[in-house]
VEXDOFI-113225 format. One record per residue (C-alpha): residue number from 1; residue in three letters; x, y, z. Coordinates in steps of 0.5 Angstrom, whole numbers, m for minus. Last residue first. Layout:
REM VEXDOFI-113225
[atom NUM; 'ALA'; [X; Y; Z]]
...
This chain:
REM VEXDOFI-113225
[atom 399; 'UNK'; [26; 28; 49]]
[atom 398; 'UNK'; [21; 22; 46]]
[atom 397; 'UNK'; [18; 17; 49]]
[atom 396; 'UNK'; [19; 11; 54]]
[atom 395; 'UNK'; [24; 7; 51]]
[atom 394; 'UNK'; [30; 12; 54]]
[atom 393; 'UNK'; [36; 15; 51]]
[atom 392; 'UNK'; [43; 16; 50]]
[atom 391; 'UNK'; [44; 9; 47]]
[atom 390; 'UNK'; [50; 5; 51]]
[atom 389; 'UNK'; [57; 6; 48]]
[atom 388; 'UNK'; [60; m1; 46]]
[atom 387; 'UNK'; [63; 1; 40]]
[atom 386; 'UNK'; [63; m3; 33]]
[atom 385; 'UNK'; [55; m1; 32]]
[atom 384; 'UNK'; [56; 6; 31]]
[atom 383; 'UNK'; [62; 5; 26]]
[atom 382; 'UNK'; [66; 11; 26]]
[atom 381; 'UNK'; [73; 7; 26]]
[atom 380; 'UNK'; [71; 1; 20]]
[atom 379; 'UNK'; [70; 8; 15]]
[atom 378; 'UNK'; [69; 4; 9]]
[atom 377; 'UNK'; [68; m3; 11]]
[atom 376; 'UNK'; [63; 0; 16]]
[atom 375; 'UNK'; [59; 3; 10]]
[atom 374; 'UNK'; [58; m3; 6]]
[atom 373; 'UNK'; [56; m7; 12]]
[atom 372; 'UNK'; [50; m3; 13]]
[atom 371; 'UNK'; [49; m2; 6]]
[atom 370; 'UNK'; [48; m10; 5]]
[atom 369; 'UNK'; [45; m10; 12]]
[atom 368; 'UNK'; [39; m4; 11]]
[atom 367; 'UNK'; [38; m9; 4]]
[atom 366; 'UNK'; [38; m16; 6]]
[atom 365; 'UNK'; [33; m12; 12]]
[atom 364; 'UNK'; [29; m10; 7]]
[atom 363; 'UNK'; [28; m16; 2]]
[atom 362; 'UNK'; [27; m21; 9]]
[atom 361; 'UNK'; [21; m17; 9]]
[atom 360; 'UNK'; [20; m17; 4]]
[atom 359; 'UNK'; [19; m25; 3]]
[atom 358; 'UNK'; [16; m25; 11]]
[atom 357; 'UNK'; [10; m21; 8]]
[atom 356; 'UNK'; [9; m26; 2]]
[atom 355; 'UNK'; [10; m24; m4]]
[atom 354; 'UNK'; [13; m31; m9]]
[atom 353; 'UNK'; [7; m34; m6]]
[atom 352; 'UNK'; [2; m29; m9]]
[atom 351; 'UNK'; [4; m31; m16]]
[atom 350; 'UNK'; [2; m39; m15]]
[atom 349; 'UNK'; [m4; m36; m12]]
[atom 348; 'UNK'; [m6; m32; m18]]
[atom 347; 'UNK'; [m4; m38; m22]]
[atom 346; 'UNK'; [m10; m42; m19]]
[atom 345; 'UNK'; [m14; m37; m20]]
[atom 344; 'UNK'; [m13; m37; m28]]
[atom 343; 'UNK'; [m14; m44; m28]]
[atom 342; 'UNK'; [m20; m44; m25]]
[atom 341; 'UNK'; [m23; m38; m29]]
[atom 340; 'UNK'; [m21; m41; m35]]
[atom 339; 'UNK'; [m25; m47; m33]]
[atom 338; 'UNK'; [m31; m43; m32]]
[atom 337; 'UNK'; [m31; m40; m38]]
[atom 336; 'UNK'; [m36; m35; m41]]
[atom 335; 'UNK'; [m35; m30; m35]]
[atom 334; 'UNK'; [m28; m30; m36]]
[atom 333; 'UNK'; [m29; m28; m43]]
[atom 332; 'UNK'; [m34; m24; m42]]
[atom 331; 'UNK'; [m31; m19; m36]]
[atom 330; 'UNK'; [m24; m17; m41]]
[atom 329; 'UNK'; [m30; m16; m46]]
[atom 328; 'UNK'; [m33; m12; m41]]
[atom 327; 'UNK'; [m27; m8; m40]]
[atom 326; 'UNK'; [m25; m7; m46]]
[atom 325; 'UNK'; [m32; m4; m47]]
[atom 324; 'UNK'; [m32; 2; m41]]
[atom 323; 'UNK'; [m24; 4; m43]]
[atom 322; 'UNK'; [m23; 8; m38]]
[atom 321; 'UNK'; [m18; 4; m34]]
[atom 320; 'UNK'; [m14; 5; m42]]
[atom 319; 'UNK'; [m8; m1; m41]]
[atom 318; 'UNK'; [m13; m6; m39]]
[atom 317; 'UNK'; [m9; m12; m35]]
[atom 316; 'UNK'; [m12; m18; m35]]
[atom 315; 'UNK'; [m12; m24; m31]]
[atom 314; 'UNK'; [m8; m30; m28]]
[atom 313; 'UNK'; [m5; m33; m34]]
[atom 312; 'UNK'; [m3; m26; m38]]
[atom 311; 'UNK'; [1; m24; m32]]
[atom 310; 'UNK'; [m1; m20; m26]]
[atom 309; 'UNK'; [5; m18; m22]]
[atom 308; 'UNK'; [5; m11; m27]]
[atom 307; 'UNK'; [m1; m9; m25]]
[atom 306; 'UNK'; [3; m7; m18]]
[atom 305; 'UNK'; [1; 0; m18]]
[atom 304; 'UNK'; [m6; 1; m22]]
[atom 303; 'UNK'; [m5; 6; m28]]
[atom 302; 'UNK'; [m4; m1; m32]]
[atom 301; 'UNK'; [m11; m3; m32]]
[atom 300; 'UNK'; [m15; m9; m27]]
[atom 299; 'UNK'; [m18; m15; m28]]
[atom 298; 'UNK'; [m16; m21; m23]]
[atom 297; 'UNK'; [m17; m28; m23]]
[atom 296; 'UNK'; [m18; m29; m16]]
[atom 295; 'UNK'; [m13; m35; m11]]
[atom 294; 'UNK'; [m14; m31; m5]]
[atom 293; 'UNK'; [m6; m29; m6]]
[atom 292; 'UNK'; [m9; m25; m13]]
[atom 291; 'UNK'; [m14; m22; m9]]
[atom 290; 'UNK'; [m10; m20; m3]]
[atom 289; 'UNK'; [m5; m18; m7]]
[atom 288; 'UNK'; [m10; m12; m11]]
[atom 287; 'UNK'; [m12; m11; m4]]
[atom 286; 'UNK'; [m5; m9; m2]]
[atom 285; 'UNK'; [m6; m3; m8]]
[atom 284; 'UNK'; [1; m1; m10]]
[atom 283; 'UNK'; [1; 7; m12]]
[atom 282; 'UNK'; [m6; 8; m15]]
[atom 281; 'UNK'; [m8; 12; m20]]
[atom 280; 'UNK'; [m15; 10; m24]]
[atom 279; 'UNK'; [m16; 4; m21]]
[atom 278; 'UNK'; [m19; m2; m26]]
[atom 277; 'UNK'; [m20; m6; m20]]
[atom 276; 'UNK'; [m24; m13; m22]]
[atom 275; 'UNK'; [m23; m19; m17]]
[atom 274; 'UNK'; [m27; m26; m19]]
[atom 273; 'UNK'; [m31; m32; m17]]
[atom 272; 'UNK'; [m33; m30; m10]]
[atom 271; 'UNK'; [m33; m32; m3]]
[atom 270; 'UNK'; [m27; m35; m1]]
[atom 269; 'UNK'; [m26; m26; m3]]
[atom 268; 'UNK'; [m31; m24; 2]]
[atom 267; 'UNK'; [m28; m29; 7]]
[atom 266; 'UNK'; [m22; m25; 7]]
[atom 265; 'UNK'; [m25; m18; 6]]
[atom 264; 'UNK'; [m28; m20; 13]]
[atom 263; 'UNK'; [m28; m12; 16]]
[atom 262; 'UNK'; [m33; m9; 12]]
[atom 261; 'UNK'; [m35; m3; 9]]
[atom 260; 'UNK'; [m41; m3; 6]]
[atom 259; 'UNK'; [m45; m9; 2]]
[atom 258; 'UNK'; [m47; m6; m4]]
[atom 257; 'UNK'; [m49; m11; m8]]
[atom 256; 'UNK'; [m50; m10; m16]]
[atom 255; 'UNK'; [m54; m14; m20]]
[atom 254; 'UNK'; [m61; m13; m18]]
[atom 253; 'UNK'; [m60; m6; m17]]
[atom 252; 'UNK'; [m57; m5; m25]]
[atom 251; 'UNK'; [m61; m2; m28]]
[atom 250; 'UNK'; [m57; 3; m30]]
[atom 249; 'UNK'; [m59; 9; m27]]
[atom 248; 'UNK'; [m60; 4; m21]]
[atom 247; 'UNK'; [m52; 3; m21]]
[atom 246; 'UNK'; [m51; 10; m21]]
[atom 245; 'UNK'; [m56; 12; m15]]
[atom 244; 'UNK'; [m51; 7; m11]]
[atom 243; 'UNK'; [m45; 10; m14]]
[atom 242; 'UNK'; [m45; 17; m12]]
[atom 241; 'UNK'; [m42; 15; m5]]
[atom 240; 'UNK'; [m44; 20; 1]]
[atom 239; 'UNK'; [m45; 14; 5]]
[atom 238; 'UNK'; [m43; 8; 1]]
[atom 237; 'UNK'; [m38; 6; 5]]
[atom 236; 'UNK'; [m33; 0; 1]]
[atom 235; 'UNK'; [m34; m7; m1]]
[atom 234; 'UNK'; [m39; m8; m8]]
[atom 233; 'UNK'; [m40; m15; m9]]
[atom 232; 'UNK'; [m42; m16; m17]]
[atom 231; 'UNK'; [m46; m20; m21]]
[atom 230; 'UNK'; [m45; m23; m28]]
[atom 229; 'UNK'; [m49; m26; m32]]
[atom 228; 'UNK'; [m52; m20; m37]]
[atom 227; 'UNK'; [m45; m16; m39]]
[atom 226; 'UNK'; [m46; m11; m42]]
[atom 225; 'UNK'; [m49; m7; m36]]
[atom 224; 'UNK'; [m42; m10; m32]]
[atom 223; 'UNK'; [m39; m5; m36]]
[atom 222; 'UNK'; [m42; 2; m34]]
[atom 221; 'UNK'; [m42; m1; m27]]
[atom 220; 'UNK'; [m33; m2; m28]]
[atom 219; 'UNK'; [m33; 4; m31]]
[atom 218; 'UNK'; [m37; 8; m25]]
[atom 217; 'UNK'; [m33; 4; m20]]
[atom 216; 'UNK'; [m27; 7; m22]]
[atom 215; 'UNK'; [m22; 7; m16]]
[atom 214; 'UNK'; [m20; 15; m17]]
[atom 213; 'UNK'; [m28; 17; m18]]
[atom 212; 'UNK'; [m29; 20; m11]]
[atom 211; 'UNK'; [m32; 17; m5]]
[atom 210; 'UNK'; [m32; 9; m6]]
[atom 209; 'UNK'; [m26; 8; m3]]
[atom 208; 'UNK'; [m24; 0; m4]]
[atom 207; 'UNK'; [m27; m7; m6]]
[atom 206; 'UNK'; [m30; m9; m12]]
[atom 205; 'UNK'; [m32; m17; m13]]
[atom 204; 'UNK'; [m34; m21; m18]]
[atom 203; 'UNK'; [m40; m26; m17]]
[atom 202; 'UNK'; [m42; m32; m22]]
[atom 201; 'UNK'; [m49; m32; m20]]
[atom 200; 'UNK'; [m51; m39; m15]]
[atom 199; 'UNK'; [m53; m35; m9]]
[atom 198; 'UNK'; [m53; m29; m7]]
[atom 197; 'UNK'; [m48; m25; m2]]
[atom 196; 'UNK'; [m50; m23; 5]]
[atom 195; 'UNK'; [m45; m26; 9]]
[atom 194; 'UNK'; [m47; m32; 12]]
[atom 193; 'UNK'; [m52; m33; 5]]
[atom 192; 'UNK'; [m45; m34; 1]]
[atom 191; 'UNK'; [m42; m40; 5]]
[atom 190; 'UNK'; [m35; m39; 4]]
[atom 189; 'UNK'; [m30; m44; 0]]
[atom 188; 'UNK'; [m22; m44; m1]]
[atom 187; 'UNK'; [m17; m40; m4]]
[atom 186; 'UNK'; [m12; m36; 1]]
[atom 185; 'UNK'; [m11; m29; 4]]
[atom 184; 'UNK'; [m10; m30; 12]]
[atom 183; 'UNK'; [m5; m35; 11]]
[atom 182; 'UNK'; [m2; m32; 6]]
[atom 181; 'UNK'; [m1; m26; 9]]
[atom 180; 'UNK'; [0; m20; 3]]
[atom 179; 'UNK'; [6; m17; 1]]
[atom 178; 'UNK'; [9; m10; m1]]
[atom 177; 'UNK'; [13; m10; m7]]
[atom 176; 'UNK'; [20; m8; m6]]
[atom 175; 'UNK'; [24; m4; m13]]
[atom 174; 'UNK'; [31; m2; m11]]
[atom 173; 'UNK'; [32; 5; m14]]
[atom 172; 'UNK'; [38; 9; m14]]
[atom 171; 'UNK'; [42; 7; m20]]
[atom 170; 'UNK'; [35; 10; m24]]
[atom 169; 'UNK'; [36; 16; m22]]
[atom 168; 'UNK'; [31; 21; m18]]
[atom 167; 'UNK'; [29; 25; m22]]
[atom 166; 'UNK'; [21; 27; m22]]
[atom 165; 'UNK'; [21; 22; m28]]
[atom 164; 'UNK'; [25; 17; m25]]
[atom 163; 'UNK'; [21; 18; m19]]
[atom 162; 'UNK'; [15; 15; m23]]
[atom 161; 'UNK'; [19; 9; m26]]
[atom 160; 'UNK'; [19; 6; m20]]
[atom 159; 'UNK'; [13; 8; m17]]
[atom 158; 'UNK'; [10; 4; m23]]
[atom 157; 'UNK'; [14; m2; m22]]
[atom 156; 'UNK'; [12; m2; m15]]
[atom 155; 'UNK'; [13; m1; m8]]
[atom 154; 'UNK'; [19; 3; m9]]
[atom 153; 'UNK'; [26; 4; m5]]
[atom 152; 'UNK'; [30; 10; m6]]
[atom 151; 'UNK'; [37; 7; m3]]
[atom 150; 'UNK'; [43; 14; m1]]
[atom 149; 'UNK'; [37; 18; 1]]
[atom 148; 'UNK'; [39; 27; m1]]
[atom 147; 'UNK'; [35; 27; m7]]
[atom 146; 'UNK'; [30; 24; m5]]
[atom 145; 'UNK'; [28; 28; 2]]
[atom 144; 'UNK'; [28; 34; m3]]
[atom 143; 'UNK'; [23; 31; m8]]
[atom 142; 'UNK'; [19; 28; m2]]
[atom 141; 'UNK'; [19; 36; 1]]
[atom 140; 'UNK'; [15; 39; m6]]
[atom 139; 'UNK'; [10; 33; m7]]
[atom 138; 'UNK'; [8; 33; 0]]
[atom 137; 'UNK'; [7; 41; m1]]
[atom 136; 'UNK'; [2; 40; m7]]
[atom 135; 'UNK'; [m1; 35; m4]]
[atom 134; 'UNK'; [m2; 38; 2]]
[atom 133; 'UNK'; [m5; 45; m2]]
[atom 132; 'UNK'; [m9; 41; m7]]
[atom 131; 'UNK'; [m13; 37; m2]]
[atom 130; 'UNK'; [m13; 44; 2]]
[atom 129; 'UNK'; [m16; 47; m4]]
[atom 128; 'UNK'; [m21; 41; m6]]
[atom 127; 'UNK'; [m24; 41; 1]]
[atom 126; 'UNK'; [m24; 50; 1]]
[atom 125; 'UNK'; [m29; 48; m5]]
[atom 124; 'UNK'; [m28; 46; m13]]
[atom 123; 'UNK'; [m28; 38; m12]]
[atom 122; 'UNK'; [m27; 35; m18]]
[atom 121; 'UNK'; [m20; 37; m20]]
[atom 120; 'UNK'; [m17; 38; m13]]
[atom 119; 'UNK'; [m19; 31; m11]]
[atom 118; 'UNK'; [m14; 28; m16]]
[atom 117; 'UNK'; [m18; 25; m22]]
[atom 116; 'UNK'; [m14; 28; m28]]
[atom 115; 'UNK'; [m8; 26; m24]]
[atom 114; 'UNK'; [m2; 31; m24]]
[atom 113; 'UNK'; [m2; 32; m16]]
[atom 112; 'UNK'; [m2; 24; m16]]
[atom 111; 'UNK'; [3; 24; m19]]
[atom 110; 'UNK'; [8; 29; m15]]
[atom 109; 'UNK'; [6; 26; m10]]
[atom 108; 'UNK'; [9; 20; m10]]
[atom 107; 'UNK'; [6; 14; m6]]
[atom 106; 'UNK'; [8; 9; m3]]
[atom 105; 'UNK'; [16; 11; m3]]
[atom 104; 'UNK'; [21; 7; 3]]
[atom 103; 'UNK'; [27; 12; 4]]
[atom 102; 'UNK'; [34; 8; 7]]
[atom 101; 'UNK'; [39; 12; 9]]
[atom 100; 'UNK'; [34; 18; 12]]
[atom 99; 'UNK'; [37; 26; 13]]
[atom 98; 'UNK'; [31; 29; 17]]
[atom 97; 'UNK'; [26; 32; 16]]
[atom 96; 'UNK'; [21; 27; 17]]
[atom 95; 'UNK'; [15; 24; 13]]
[atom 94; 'UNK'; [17; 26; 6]]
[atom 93; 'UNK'; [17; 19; 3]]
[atom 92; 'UNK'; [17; 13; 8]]
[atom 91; 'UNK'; [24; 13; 13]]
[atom 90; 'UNK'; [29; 9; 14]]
[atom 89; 'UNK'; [35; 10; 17]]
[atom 88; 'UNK'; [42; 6; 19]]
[atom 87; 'UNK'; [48; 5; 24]]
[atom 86; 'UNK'; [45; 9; 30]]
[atom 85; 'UNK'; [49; 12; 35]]
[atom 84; 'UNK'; [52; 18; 31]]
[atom 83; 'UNK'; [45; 20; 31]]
[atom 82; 'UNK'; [43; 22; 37]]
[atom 81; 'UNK'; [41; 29; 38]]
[atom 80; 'UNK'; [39; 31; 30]]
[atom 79; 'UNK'; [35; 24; 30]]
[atom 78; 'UNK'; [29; 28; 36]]
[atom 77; 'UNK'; [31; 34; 32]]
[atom 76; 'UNK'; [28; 31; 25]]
[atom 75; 'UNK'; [22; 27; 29]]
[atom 74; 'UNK'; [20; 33; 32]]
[atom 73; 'UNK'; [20; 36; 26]]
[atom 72; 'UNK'; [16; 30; 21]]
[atom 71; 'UNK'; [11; 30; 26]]
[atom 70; 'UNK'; [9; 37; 27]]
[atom 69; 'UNK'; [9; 38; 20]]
[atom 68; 'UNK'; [5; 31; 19]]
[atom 67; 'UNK'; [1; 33; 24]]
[atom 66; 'UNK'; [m1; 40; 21]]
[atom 65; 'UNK'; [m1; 37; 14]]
[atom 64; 'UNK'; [m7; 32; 18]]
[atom 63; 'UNK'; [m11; 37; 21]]
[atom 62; 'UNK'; [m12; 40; 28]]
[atom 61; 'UNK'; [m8; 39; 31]]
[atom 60; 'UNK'; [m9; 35; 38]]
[atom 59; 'UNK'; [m6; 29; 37]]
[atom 58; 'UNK'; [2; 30; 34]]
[atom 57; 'UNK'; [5; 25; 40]]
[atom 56; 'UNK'; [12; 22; 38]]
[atom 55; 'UNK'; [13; 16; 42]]
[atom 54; 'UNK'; [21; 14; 42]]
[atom 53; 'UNK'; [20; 6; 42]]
[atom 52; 'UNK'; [26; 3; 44]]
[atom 51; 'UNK'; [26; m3; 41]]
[atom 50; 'UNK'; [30; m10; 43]]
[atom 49; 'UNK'; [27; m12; 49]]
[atom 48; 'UNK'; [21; m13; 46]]
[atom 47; 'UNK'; [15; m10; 50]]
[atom 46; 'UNK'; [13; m5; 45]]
[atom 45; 'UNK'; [14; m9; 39]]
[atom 44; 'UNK'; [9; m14; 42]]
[atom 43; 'UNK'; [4; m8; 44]]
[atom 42; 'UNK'; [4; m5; 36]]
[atom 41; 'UNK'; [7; 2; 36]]
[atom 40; 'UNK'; [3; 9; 35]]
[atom 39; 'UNK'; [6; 15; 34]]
[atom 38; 'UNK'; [13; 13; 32]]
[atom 37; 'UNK'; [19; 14; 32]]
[atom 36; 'UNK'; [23; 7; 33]]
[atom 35; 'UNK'; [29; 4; 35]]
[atom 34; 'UNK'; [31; m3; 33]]
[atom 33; 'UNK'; [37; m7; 35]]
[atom 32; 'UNK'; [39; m13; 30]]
[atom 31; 'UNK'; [38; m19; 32]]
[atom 30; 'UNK'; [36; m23; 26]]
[atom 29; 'UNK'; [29; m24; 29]]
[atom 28; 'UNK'; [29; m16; 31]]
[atom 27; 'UNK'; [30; m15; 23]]
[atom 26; 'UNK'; [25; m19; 22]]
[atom 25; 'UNK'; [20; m17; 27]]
[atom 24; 'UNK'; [22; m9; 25]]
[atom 23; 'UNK'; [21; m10; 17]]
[atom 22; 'UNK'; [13; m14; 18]]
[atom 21; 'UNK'; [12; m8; 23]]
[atom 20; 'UNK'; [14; m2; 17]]
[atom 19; 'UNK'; [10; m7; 12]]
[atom 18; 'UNK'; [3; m7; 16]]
[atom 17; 'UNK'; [4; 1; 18]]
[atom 16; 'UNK'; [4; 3; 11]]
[atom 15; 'UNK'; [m2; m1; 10]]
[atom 14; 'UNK'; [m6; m1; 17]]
[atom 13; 'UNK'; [m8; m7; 20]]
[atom 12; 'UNK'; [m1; m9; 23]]
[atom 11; 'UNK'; [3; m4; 26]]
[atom 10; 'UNK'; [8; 0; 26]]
[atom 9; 'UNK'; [5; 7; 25]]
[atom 8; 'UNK'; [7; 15; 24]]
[atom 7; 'UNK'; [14; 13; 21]]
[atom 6; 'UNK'; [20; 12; 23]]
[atom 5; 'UNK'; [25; 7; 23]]
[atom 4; 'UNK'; [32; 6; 26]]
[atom 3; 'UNK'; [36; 2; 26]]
[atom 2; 'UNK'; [42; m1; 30]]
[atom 1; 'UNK'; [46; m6; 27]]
């Protein structure tokens, strides 16, 4: 089969990009070639024999919507020219104006526009109107980029049941959850003092952007001041953050680590006790995995994407994000029960192993090869991969 991906990323250490390289390496190991547009590709698949990386350079604009627009025509005309020799296309949201197969979907727009607490909503300057204007946009051409995709893919049950509500039908729908290293991610013990963390305090941990109110620090401190024993480990950049001036209002100094943006989430996570994360929208937090795969109880809402992998015996998930004393009961009663917590952590491992990155992977290239192998049953003389025509292009970059 010949497929080919495009997206802005395919490596590892960015979120959409992680999964899009995790899918190539598999369909790669099942000898599929593959065809990249992209503007950045990880040097081992770049080296590959069996990739061609069609580089598609958008540095120099200004804005990431003028970027994106560039990337999604040149990309769109790129495909025009060469798609009668590639079997399938997969694309994440609206990312190319070209017809895709396959569409990946991490975030609808469309949603996030409606949310109380998109940036829009809380920022009344030139920012906030760009913000609206490009979500507003991406919300448009995703709707438009659905309706023509033969698979819709969402990375959660959320996700899922947000495009159904734009109208895109059930029937169409296939649901993959992201996945997580379990290697790197894993239960084990890490010197609190090393990493700037106190010691013997039961410590949750708090890991995202902490810039706007979207991922919700501010009921999480509101909660942890009903809660005496509890400290908490805040990951994320602190510079033009309310919450570190909100955590002193609160009393909370003491309590409450702000420790920046940091690079060891992995050890930071061996370190503590717990994970809370009621987010007030996401689509399908990696995070959220990595704690569970850390062996974390987890606490989070069902405005989150991916509450739905926590069950009742690996944590708590709050139907109201904003609901200041659900959550602090919801804290007391792990902070109170030390065997809970384990037992907890040890079903949140048990979770994790059933979403490894090579688990969806493998998911997504069974999927491209079930649609694959459907098309060429029925239309065996126009399949691309049943010729021995050479690809028209080079692997140098884009022409």
């Amino acid at each position: 089969m010949k497929l080919c991906i495009i997206t802005h990323k395919v490596k590892r250490g960015d979120g959409q990009g992680r999964v899009n390289y995790e899918v190539a390496k598999e369909a790669i190991r099942r000898g599929h070639h593959l065809i990249l547009l992209a503007s950045e590709v990880a040097p081992e698949l770049e080296k590959d024999h069996k990739v061609n990386w069609m580089a598609i350079s958008v540095q120099g604009y200004p804005t990431e919507l003028i970027r994106n627009f560039i990337f999604a025509k040149k990309s769109a005309d790129w495909l025009r020219k060469h798609r009668s020799s590639i079997d399938l296309v997969k694309v994440n949201g609206a990312i190319s104006m070209a017809t895709a197969d396959v569409n990946a979907v991490h975030f609808v727009h469309n949603s996030w526009l409606r949310s109380p607490v998109h940036i829009s909503r809380n920022r009344r300057d030139l920012y906030g109107l760009y913000q609206w204007l490009f979500t507003a946009l991406n919300a448009r051409w995703e709707k438009q980029a659905f309706q023509t995709a033969k698979i819709v893919v969402a990375v959660s049950e959320k996700v899922a049941q947000e495009l159904v509500n734009i109208g895109v039908p059930r029937s169409r729908i296939r649901v993959i959850v992201n996945g997580v290293d379990l290697q790197e991610f894993a239960p084990g013990v890490a010197s609190r003092p090393k990493l700037g963390l106190p010691e013997n305090v039961t410590l949750a941990l708090f890991a995202g952007d902490i810039r706007t109110p979207r991922k919700n620090l501010d009921t999480v401190l509101h909660a942890l001041a009903k809660v005496p024993d509890l400290h908490l480990v805040v990951v994320g950049n602190t510079e033009g953050s309310p919450f570190p001036q909100l955590a002193a209002s609160l009393g909370l100094n003491q309590r409450v680590h702000f420790v920046g943006y940091r690079r060891d989430i992995a050890e930071i996570m061996r370190a503590v006790d717990l994970f809370v994360f009621p987010s007030r929208y996401e689509a399908c937090t990696l995070v959220l995995l990595e704690a569970l795969a850390s062996g974390l109880p987890v606490i989070t809402a069902t405005a989150t994407g991916g509450a739905e992998l926590v069950t009742p015996e690996c944590g708590v998930v709050l139907p109201d994000s904003d609901d200041t004393n659900a959550l602090a009961a919801a804290l007391l009663s792990l902070v109170s029960d030390r065997i809970l917590m384990q037992q907890m952590g040890q079903a949140a491992r048990s979770v994790a192993e059933q979403h490894s990155w090579t688990t969806m992977a493998q998911t997504y290239v069974d999927l491209f090869e079930e649609l694959s192998n459907a098309e060429h049953c029925s239309h065996p003389d126009l399949s691309p991969s049943s010729r021995s025509v050479p690809l028209p292009f080079s692997a140098t970059g884009a022409n």
